[in-house]
C-alpha positions, 0 to 999 in steps of 0.5 A, a space after each residue: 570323746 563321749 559327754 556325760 549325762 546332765 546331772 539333772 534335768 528340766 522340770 516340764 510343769 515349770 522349766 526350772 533345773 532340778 537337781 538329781 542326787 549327788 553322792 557325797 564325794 569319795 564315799 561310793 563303795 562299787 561293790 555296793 553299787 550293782 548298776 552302771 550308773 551307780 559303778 560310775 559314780 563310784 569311779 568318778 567321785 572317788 577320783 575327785 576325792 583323791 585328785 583334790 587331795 593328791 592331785 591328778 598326777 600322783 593319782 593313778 588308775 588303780 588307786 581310782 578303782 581300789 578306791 571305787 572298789 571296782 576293777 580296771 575293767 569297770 573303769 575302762 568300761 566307763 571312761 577312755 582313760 584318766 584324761 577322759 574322766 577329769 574331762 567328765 569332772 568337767 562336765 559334770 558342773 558345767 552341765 549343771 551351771 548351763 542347765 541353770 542358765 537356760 532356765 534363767 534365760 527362758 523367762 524372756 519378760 524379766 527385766 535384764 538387772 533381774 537376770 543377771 541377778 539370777 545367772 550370779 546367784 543361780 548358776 554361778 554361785 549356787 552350783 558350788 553348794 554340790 560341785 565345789 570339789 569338781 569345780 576345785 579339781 578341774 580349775 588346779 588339774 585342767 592344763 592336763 588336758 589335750 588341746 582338742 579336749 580342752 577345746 570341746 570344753 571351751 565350747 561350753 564354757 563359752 555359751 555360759 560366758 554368752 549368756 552374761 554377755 547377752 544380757 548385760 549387753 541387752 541392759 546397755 541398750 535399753 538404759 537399764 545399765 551403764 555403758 561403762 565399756 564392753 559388755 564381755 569385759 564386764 561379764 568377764 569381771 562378774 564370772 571371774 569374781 564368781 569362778 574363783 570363790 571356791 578358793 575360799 569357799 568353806 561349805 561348813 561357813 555360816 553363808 551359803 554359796 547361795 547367800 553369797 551369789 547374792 551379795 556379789 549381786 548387790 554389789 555388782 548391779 548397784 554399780 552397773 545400773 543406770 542412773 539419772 545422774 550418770 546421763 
């Protein structure tokens, strides 16, 4: 099966993610659209659309492609079947959330409390600003897919899961964090908590994503850092 492409990309002056445009879902019209990418887009975002509303199993290909107005063989030229475009749903956030943390993680001199301040409020809550509808989708629809699909995108899921091991793990040992049980348990708990925020999340609140990642962070780090009466 083929991935997507990132939807964005690493700035070279600074290493920083920089988002590409994101069109707001189920209002790209294919037939305005004359590029590939901008016909896929359409499909894709459209889907999304009518999965979060209908679900994907009342959702059929030729509502997809009236949708995108686009034909079947505009989708068939984009993605192998309805199975292959929610797997692209996939990608398309968790790419993003992983190009975060990569950026996050390139700066080795950062001490590890700051890091995991940064993977909470930059990749795992901030992406929900563009991608909630995707991360919605994908968390109701995702037991429709194959077991071999599912599992390349485990493969991905579990380096961003690594990257809150690593360095919750790397604060245990250098006395910055309590050692409170095992570092993939904490970071379980911490992405968990996160992950799970689109339930709720209304993107028209008062508190961003964002805002919201850092919350979680004060609440999270205050409880793992070490402190001298915990010795």
């Amino acid at each position: 099966m083929a991935h997507s492409a990132m939807n964005g990309e690493l700035n070279s002056q600074g290493g920083s993610f920089v988002a590409r445009p994101k069109v707001s879902s189920g209002k790209t019209s294919g037939r305005r659209v004359r590029d590939p990418e901008g016909a896929r887009r359409a499909l894709l975002e459209n889907a999304v659309a009518l999965f979060e509303r209908n679900g994907y199993a009342a959702t059929s290909v030729q509502s997809i492609v009236d949708a995108a107005e686009l034909t079947k063989g505009a989708f068939y030229h984009h993605f192998e079947s309805k199975e292959d475009l929610l797997y692209r749903v996939h990608d398309e956030f968790i790419n993003y959330q992983l190009g975060r943390a990569r950026s996050v993680m390139a700066d080795k001199e950062q001490s590890p409390d700051l890091i995991l301040r940064r993977l909470i409020t930059e990749a795992l809550l901030e992406p929900m600003s563009i991608y909630k509808a995707e991360i919605t989708v994908f968390m109701q629809e995702r037991k429709f897919l194959p077991t071999d699909v599912f599992a390349e995108i485990q493969q991905k899921r579990d380096e961003f899961e690594r990257f809150f091991v690593d360095v919750i793990e790397r604060g245990m040992q250098e006395g910055v964090f309590r050692k409170k049980g095992p570092a993939r348990l904490v970071a379980f708990g911490i992405i968990g908590m996160g992950a799970w925020t689109h339930v709720w999340l209304d993107l028209k609140g008062s508190v961003t994503p964002r805002e919201i990642g850092t919350i979680y962070a004060d609440i999270l780090i205050d409880g793992l850092i070490e402190r001298p009466a915990d010795a």
